[in-house]
C-alpha positions as CSV (number, residue, x, y, z in Angstrom):
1,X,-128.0,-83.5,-54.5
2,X,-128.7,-80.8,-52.5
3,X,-126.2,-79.7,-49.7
4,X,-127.6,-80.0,-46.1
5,X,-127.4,-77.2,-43.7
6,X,-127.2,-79.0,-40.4
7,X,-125.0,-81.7,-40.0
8,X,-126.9,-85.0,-40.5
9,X,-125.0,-86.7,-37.2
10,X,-125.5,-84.1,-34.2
11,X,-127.9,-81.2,-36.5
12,X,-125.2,-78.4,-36.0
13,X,-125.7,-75.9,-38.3
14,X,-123.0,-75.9,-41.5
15,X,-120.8,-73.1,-42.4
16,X,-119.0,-73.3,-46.2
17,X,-116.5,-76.1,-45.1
18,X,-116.1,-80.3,-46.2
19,X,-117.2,-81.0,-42.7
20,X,-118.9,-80.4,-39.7
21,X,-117.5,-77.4,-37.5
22,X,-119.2,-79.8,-34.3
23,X,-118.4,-83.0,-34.7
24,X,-116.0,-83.0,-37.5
25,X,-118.3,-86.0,-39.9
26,X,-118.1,-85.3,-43.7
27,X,-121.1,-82.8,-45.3
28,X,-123.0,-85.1,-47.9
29,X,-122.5,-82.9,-51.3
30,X,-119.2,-81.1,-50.1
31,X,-116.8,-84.9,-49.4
32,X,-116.8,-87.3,-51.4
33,X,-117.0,-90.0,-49.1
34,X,-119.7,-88.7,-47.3
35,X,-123.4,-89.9,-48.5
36,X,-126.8,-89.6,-46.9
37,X,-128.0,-92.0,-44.9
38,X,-131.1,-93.4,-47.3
39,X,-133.3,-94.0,-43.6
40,X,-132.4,-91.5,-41.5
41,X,-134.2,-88.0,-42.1
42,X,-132.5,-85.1,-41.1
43,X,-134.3,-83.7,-38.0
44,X,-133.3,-80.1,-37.5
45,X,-133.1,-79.0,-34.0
46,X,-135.5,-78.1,-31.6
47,X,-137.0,-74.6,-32.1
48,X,-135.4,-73.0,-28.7
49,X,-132.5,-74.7,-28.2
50,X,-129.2,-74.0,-28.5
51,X,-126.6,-76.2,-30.5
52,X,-123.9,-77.0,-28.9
53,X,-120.9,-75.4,-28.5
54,X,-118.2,-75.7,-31.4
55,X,-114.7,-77.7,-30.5
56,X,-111.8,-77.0,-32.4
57,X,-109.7,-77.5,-34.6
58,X,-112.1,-76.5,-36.7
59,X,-111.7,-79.2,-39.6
60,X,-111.8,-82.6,-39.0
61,X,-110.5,-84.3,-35.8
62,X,-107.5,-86.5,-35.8
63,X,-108.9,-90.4,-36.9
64,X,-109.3,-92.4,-33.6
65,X,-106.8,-94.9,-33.1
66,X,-108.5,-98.4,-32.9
67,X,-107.0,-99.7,-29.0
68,X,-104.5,-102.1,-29.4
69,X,-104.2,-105.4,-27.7
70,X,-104.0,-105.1,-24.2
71,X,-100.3,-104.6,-22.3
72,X,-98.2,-103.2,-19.7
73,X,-98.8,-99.2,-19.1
74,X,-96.1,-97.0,-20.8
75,X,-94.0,-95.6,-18.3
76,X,-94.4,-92.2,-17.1
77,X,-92.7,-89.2,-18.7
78,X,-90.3,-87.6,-16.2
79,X,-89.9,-84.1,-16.9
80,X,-86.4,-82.7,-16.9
81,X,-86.0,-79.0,-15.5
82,X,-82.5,-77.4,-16.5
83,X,-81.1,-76.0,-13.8
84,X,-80.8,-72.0,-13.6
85,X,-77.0,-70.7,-13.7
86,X,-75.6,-68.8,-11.2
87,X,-76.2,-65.3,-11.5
88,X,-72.8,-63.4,-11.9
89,X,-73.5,-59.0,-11.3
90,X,-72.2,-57.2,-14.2
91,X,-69.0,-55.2,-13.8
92,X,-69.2,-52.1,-11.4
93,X,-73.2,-53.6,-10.6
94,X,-74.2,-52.8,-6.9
95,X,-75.4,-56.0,-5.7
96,X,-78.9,-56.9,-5.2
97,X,-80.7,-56.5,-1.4
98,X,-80.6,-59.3,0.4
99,X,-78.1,-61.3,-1.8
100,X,-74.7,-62.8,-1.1
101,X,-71.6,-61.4,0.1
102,X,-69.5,-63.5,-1.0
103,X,-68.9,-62.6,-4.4
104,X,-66.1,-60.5,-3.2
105,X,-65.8,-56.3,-3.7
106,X,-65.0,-55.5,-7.2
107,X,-63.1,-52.2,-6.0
108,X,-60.9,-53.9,-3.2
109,X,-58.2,-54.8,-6.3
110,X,-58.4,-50.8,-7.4
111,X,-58.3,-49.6,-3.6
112,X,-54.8,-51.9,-3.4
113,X,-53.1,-50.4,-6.6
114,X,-53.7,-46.8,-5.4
115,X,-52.5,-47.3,-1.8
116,X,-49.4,-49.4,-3.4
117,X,-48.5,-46.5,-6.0
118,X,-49.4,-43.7,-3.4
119,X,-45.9,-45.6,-1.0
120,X,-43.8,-46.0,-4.0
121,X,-44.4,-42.2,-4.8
122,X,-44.0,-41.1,-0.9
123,X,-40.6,-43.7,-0.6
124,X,-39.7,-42.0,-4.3
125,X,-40.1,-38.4,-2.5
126,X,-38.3,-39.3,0.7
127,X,-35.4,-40.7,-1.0
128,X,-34.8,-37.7,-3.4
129,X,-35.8,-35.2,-0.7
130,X,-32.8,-36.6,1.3
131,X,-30.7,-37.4,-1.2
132,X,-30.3,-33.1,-2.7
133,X,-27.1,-34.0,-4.3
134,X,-25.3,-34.3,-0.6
135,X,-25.2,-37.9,0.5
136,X,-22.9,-39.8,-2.2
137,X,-20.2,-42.1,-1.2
138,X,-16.6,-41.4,-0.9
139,X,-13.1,-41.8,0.3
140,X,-11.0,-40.3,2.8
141,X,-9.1,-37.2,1.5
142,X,-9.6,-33.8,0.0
143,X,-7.5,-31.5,-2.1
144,X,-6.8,-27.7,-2.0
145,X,-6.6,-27.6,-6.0
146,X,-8.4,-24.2,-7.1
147,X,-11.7,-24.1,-8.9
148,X,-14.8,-22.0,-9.5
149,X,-16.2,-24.1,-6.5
150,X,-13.4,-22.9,-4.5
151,X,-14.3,-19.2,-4.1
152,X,-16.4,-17.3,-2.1
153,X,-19.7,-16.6,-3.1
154,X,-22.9,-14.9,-1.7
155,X,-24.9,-17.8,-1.3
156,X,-25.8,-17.2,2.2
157,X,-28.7,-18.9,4.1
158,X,-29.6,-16.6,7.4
159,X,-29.8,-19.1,10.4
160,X,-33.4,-20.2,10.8
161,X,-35.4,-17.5,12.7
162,X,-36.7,-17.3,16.1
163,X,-39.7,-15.1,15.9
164,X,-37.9,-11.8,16.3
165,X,-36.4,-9.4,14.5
166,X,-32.7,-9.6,15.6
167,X,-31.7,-12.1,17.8
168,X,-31.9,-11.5,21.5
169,X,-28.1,-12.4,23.0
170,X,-27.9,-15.0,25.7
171,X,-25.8,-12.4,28.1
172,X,-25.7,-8.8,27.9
173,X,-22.2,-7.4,28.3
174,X,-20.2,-4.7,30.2
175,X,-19.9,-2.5,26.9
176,X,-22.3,0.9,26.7
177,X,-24.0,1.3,23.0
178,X,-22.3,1.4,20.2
179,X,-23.3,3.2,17.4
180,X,-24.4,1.4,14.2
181,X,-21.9,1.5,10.9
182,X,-22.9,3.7,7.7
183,X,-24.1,1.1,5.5
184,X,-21.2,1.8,2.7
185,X,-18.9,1.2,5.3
186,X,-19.6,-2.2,6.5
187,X,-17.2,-4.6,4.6
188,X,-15.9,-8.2,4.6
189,X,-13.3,-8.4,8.0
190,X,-12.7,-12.7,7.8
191,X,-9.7,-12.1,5.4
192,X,-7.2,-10.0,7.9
193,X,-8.7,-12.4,11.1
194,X,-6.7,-15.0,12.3
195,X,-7.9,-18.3,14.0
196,X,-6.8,-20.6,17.7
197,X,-7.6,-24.0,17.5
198,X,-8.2,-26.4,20.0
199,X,-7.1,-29.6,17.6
200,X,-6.0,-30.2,14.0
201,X,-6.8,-33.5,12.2
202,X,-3.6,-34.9,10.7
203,X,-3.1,-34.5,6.6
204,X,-4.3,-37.0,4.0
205,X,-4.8,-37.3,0.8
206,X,-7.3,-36.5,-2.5
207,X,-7.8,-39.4,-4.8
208,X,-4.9,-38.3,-7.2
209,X,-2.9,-38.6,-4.0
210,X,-2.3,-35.2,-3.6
211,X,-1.7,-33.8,0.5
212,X,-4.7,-32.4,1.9
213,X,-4.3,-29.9,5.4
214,X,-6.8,-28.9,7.9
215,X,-5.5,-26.2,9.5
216,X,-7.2,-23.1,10.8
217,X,-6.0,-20.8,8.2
218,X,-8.6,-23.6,5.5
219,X,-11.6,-21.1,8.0
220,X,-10.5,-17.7,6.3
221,X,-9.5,-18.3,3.0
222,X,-13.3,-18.3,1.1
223,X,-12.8,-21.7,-0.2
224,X,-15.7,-23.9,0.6
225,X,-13.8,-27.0,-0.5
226,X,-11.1,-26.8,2.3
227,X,-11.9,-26.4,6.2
228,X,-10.4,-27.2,8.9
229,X,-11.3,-30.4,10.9
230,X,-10.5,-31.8,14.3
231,X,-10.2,-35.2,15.7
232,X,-13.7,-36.6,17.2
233,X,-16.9,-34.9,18.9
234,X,-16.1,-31.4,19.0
235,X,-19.1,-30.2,21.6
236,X,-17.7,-28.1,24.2
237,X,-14.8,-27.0,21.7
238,X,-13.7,-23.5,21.4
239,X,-11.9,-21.6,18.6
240,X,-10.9,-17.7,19.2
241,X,-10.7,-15.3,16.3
242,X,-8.3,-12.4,16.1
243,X,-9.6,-9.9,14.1
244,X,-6.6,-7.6,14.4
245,X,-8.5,-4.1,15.7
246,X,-11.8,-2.9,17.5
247,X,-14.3,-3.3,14.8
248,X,-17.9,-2.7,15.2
249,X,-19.4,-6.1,14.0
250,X,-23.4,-6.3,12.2
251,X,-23.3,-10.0,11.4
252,X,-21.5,-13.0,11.6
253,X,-21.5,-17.0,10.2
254,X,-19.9,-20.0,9.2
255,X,-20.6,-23.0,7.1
256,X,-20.9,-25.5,9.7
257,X,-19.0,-28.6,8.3
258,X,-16.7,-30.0,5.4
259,X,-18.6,-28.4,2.4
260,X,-17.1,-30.4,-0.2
261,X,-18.6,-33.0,-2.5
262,X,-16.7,-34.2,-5.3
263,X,-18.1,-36.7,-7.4
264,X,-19.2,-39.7,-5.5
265,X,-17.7,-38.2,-2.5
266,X,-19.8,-36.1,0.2
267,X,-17.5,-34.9,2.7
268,X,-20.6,-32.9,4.3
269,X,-22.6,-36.3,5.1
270,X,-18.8,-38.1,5.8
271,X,-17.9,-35.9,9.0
272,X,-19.7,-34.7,11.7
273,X,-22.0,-31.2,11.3
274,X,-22.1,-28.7,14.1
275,X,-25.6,-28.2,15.1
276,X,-26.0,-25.0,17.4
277,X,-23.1,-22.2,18.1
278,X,-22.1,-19.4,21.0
279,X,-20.8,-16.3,19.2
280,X,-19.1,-14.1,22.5
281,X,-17.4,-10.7,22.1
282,X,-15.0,-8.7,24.2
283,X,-18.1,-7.4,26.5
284,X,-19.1,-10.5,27.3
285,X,-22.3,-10.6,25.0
286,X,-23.2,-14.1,23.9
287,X,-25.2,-14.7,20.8
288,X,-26.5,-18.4,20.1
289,X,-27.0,-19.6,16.3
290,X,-28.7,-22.5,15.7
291,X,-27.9,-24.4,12.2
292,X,-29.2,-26.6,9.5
293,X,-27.6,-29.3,7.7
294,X,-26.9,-27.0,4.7
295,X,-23.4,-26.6,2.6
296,X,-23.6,-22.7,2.6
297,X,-23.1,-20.4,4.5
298,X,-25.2,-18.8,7.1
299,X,-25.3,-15.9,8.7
300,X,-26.8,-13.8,11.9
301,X,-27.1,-10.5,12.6
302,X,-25.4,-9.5,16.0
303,X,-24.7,-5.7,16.0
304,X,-23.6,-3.5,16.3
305,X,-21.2,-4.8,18.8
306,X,-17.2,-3.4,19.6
307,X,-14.8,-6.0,19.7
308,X,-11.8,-7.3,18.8
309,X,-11.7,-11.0,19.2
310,X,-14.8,-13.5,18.8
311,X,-14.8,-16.8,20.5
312,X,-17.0,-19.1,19.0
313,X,-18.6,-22.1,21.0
314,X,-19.1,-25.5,19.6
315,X,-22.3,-26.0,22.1
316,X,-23.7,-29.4,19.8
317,X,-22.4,-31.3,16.9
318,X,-23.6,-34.5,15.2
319,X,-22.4,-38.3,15.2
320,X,-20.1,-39.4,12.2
321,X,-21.1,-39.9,9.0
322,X,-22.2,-43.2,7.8
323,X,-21.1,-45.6,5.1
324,X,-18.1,-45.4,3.1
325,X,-18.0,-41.8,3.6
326,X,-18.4,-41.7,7.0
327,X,-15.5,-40.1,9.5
328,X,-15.3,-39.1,12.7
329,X,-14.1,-35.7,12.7
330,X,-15.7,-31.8,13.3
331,X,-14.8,-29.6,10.8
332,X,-15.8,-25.8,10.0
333,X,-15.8,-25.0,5.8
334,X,-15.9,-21.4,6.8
335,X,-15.9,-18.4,9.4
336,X,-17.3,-14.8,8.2
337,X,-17.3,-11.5,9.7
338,X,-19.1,-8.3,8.9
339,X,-18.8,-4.9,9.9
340,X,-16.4,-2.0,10.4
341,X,-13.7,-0.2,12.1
342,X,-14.3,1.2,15.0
């Protein structure tokens, strides 16, 4: 039998498949099951015309279902849309225009750590600043037991300056100029001086129980470990110091409390510190010193000047100590004098 080449249902022209491209009916010769009508010629289509377009698939259609018995609709098919998560900014992601603020500011947890370490470094700095070996607790009592600490040294800290040279003196005196000392002839006077007092604290004792003194003579003797100490404020206090001939003085000091610190103990921090000074010689010349709460001496120039006493002025001293340590008593470590014989 030979194979038709339009479909013998709708005339579509065949390709090389079992059925129809068109309508999807089986191509007598190619199926099987498909046989040509005996009464119905194949009409080819009209010269002109078009065939219809092809529908797809392009094999054979899905068989129609015969309708079944008649029933209820089916219900309709609700669609279910999943519902979006939120959107969560990766790490360190500026957030989009326009969206919320409520997420929170991923740097504000940073910001906190700095400013917290940056107070525990500044309270870290302040407390080691003020600490500088000076402020450890104590007990009453000192001792006068030699040691290296116990002799005089050249650590000397010049009194803080006050934009000059030389200082200027408070009150010119009666006394013409005196002639400056050779430099190789200026020497240490403190050791032939001797001191007036206006009050010495009464003894006590170290923490082997050994007697401890605060007389004058504790002002001369180069030990920063002894001193002499007086009952209370001692503003307004003066002490007089004999230095035994007319010298011609270039500079004078004192370590301006009780310099010792022994262990745990800081009699420096314990008693009261004298805070500004009056330096006055024979002429009447008046040299102010103002002092820091250092244990060393210091010094200012004031020469040359002729003299043979100086009376120094206790013009401001600090309030006691604090804790354990503190006591209310003035004390001086140590005087100095500088200069020559007249």
């Amino acid at each position: 039998m030979t194979t038709p080449t339009h479909c013998t249902d709708c005339g579509h022209t065949l390709g090389v498949g079992r059925f129809c491209t068109n309508c999807g009916q089986p191509v007598p010769g190619r199926h099987p099951e498909a046989a040509p009508a005996a009464s119905a010629p194949v009409v080819p289509p009209p010269t002109g015309q078009l065939p219809p377009a092809a529908r797809y698939p392009l094999y054979a259609d899905a068989p129609t279902t015969p309708p079944g018995p008649a029933g209820p609709p089916p219900a309709p098919v609700t669609q279910v849309v999943p519902t979006p998560a939120p959107y969560v900014p990766a790490a360190g992601a500026a957030p989009a225009p326009g969206g919320s603020q409520d997420r929170g500011t991923p740097w504000l947890p940073w910001a906190i750590g700095v400013v917290v370490l940056a107070l525990v470094a500044g309270v870290g700095a302040f407390l080691l600043v003020s600490a500088g070996g000076d402020d450890d607790g104590g007990r009453a009592g000192d001792d006068r037991t030699g040691s290296a600490q116990n002799q005089r040294t050249d650590d000397v800290t010049p009194s803080p300056p006050d934009g000059s040279e030389d200082p200027q003196p408070d009150s010119t005196g009666t006394g013409g100029p005196v002639e400056a000392p050779a430099p190789g002839d200026v020497t240490d006077l403190t050791s032939t001086a001797t001191a007036e007092v206006p009050a010495t604290a009464p003894e006590s004792v170290d923490r082997q129980n050994n007697p401890v003194t605060f007389g004058a003579a504790n002002m001369l003797d180069g030990r920063p470990r002894t001193s002499w100490r007086m009952p209370g404020d001692g503003t307004g206090a003066t002490l007089v110091f004999d230095l035994g001939q007319e010298v011609v003085l270039t500079e004078v000091g004192l370590i301006n409390g009780y310099a010792k610190v022994d262990g745990p103990d800081n009699w420096y921090r314990g008693n009261r510190r004298i805070r500004t000074v009056q330096w006055e010689f024979d002429d009447g010349t008046r040299i102010t010193q103002d002092l820091a709460d250092r244990r060393k001496m210091q010094v200012i120039p004031v020469g040359p000047v002729a003299t043979t006493r100086v009376v120094l002025h206790l013009v401001e001293v600090t309030a006691p100590g604090k804790g354990s340590t503190g006591r209310d008593f003035t004390a001086i470590s140590d005087v100095r004098f500088r200069g020559a014989p007249a």
